[in-house]
N, C-alpha and C positions, 0 to 999 in steps of 0.2 A: 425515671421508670425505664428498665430493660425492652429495649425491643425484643417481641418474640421472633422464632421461624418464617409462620404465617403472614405477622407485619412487612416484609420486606419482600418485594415485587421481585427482585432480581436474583434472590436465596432459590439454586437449582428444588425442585420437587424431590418430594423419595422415588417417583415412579421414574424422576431424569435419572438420577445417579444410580438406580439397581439398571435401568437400559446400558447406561454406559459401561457400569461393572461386570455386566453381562456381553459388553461388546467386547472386554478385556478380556476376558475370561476365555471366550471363542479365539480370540487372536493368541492367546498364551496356550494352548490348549492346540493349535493349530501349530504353532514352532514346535510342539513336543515338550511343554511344560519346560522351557530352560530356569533353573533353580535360581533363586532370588531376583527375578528380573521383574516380579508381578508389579512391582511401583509401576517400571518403568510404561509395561502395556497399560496401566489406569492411563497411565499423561496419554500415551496413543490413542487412546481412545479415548480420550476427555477435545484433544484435539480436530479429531475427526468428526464429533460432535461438532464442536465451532464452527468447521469447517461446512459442515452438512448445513447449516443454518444461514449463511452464509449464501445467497443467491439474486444473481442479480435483476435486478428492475426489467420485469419489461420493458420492450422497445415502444416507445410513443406512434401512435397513428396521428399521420397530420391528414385533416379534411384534403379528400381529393385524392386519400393512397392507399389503396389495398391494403390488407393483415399481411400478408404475405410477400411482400414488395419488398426489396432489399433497399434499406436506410442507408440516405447519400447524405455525406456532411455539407455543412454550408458551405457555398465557396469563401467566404470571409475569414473561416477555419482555418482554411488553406495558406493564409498570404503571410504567414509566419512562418514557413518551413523554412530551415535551414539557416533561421537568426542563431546568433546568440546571446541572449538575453543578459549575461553576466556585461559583454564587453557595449559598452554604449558609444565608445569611443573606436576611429578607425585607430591599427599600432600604428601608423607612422605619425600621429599628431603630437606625441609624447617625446620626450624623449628618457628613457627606460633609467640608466646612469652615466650622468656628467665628470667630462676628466678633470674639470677643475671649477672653480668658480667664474673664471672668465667668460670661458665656454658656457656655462651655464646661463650667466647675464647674457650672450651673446643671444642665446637661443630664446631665451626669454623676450627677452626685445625683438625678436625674428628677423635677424642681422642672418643667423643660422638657418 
């Protein structure tokens, strides 16, 4: 059995997409009607839609702090600055490339 329009929660409404063809419309209309561009203002405006919906979360009230009190991060946020996560190793523990194998046992065995 085919799903309909109606079935699917995430299928834009007609009242979204004449808004947004309407928001194309004003923006192409507004450059002076540039000739065969009209695809390109739907995507502009199809995006600008996304973008509009798109809004971020309220800031959290913690018991004990005003609506309006500027949000201070944890200090434990803090005690990561300026790692870098990729290198876990200090460079001088390694050694990067060996001129020979001798050398290499040498540093191995930490003769080196």
């Amino acid at each position: 059995m085919a799903a309909t329009r109606d079935e699917n929660p995430l299928d834009p409404s007609e009242a979204h997409l004449r808004r947004i063809q309407e928001r194309a419309d004003r923006m192409w209309e507004a450059d002076g009607r540039p000739a065969g561009q009209e695809a390109e203002y739907l995507e502009r405006a199809r995006e600008l839609d996304a973008l509009a919906t798109l809004r971020p979360a309220p800031p959290e009230v913690r018991p004990g702090q005003e609506p309006g009190a500027p949000l201070v991060e944890e200090a434990s946020l803090q005690e990561n600055l300026g790692e870098f996560p990729a290198l876990f190793t200090d460079q001088g523990e390694t050694m990067p490339t060996p001129e020979s194998r001798e050398i290499a046992r040498e540093f191995r065995d930490g003769e080196r």
